[in-house]
C-alpha positions as CSV (number, residue, x, y, z in Angstrom):
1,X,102.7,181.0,-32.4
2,X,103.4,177.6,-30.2
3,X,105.5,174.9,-31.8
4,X,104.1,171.8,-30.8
5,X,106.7,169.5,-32.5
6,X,109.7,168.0,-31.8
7,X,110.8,168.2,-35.4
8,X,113.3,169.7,-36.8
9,X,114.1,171.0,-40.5
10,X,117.7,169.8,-41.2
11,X,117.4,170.9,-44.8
12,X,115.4,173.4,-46.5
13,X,114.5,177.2,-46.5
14,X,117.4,179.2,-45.3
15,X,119.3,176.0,-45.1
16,X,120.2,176.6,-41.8
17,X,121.4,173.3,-39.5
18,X,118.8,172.2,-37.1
19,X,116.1,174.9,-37.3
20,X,113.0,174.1,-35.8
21,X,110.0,172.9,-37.4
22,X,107.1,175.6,-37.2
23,X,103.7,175.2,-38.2
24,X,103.8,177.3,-41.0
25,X,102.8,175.5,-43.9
26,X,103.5,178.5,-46.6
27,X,107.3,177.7,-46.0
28,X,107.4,173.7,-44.8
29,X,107.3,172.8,-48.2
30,X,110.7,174.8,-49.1
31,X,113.5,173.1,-50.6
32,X,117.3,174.0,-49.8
33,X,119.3,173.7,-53.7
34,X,122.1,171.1,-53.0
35,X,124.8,171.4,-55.5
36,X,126.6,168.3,-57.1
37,X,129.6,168.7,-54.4
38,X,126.9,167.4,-51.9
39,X,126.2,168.4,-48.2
40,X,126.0,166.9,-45.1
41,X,124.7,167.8,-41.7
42,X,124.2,166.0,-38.8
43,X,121.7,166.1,-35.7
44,X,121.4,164.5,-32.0
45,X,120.5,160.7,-32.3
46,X,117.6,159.8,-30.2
47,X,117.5,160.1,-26.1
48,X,114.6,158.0,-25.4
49,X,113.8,154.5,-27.1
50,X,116.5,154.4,-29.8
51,X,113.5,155.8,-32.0
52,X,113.6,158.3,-35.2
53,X,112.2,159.4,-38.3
54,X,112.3,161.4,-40.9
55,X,110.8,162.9,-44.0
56,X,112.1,164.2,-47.1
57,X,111.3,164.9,-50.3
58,X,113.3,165.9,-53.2
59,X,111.6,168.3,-56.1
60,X,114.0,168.0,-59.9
61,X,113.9,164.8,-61.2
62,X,116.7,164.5,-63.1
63,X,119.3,165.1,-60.1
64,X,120.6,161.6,-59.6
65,X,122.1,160.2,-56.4
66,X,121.4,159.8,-53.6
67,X,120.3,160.6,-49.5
68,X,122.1,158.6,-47.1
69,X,122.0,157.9,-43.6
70,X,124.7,157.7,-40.9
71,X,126.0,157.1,-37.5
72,X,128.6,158.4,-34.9
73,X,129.6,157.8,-31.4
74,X,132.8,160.6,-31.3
75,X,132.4,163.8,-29.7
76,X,132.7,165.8,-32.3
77,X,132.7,164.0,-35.2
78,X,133.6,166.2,-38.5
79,X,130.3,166.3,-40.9
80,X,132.1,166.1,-43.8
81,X,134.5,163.3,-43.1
82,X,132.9,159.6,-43.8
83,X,135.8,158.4,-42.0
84,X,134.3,159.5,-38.6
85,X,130.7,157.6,-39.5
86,X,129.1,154.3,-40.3
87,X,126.7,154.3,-43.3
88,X,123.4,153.0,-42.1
89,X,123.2,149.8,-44.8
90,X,119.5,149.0,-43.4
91,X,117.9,152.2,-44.9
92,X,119.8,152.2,-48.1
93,X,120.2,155.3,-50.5
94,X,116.9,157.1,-50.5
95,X,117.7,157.9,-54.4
96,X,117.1,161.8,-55.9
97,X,114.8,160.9,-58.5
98,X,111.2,161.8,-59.2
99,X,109.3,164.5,-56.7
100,X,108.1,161.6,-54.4
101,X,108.0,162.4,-50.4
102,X,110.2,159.7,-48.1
103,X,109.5,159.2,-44.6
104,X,111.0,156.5,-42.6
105,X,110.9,154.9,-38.9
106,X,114.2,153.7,-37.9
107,X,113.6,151.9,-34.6
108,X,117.1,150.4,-32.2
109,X,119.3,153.6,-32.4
110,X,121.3,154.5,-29.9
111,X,124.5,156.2,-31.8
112,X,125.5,160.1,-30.0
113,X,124.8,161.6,-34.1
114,X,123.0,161.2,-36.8
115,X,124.2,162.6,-40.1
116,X,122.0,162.7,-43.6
117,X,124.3,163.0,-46.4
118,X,123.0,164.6,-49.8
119,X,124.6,163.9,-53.0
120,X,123.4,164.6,-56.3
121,X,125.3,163.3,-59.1
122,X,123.6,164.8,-62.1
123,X,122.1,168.1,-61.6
124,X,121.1,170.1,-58.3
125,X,118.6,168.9,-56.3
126,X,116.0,171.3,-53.9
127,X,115.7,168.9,-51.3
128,X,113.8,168.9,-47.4
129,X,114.6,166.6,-44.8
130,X,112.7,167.0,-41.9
131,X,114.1,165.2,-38.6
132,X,112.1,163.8,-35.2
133,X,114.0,161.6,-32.7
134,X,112.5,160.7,-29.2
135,X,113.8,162.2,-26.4
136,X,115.5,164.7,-28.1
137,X,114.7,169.1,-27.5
138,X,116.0,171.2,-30.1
């Protein structure tokens, strides 16, 4: 089967880091269980036009906290380290409440990484983020 997009599925299924987005749709919809020690992964920023998105969805209601978004210009920045980013204040804390889908355009980014940050505070949460920046083959 062809992949068409440019997306990629920073969490869900497997929960492996940067795995391509397929068109499969009996597994798009799979969620990645985040524990309350939180997780965070990061992905290239955008090549072409400073331009990303991103869509995510989070399925328990009761889980509590919150997604973040954040930026790096190091090499080799350490995922887990907040030190070595800057919290994207713009977009806010996409809060892990309710089974609503996010999606957001972020336009005038031209950091080397992006990073999403997952951190429920009362429960686990089976979360998806799916990722698309311009410019950017995966």
């Amino acid at each position: 089967m062809i992949n068409y997009s440019n997306a990629i599925k920073v969490f869900g299924g497997q929960g492996d880091q940067a795995s391509r987005a397929g068109n499969s749709t009996a597994s798009q919809d799979d969620g990645e269980v985040v524990t309350t020690a939180g997780i965070s992964r990061r992905v290239k920023s955008p090549r072409a036009n400073g331009h990303f998105s991103y869509h995510a969805r989070v399925t328990e209601a009761s889980a509590g906290g919150a997604i973040t978004v954040w930026y790096s210009n190091l090499p080799n920045p350490d995922v887990d380290t907040d030190d070595n980013w800057v919290q994207d204040t713009t977009i806010g804390s996409l809060v892990l409440t309710g089974v609503a889908s996010f999606f957001g355009n972020v336009g005038n980014v031209f950091a080397e990484w992006i990073r999403y940050k997952v951190l429920p505070t009362g429960d686990n949460a089976s979360v998806y983020i799916y990722h698309r920046a311009e410019g950017v083959e995966y």
